[in-house]
VOGU-3710 file (C-alpha; in Angstrom, 3 decimals, decimal comma):
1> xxxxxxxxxx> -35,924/-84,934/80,791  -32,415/-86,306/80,290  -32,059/-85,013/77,197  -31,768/-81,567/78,413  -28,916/-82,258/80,380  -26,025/-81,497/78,536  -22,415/-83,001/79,213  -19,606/-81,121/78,785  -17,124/-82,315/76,025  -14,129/-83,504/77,383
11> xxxxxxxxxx> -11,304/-81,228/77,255  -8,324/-81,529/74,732  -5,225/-80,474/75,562  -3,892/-78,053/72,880  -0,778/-78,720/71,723  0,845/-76,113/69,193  1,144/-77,121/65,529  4,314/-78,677/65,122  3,674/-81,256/68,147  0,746/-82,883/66,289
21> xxxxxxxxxx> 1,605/-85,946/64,861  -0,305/-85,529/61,177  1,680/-82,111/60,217  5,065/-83,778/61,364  4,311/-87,180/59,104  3,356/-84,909/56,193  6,998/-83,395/56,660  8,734/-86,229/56,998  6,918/-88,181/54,263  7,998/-84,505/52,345
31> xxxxxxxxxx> 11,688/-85,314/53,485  12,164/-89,076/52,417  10,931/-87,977/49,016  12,866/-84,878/48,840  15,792/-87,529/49,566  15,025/-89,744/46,819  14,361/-87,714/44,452  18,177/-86,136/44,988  19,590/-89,275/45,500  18,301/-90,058/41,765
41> xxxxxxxxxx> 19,231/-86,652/39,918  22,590/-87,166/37,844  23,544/-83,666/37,836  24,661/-81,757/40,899  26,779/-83,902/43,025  26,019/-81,617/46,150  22,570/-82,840/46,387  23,946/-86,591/45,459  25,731/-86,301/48,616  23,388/-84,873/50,636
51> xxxxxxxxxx> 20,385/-87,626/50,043  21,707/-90,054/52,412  21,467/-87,739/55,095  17,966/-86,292/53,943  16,756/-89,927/53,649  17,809/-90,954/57,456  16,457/-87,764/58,983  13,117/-88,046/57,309  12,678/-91,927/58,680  14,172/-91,099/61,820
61> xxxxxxxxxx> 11,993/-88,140/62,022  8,955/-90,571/60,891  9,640/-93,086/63,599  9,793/-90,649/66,182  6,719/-88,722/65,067  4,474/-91,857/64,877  4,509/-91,670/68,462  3,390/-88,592/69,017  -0,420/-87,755/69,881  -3,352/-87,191/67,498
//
């Protein structure tokens, strides 16, 4: 008989898209390569000197991300 008791799933909270933490890793992962790849390329000096900063906010934004909720 107690197999026709059902129990309610517990309830997730939803959180919107960009509070998730597996988009947000895929992002930053997106930005520390992004980074590395301009910090590599020999021709545009613009995008030489804007690595360093793409690198930090892609492992700053990966540090605070891994916190977040599944």
């Amino acid at each position: 008989m107690s197999h026709l008791i059902e129990t309610p799933a517990p309830a997730r909270p939803k959180r919107p898209f960009l509070l998730r933490r597996g988009p947000m890793e895929t992002i930053a992962t997106v930005l520390i390569g992004l980074g590395f790849l301009m910090l590599f390329q020999p021709f545009v000096l613009v995008l030489y000197t804007y690595s360093l900063v793409t690198l930090l906010a892609g492992t700053v934004m990966f540090i605070i991300v891994s916190k977040f909720p599944e």
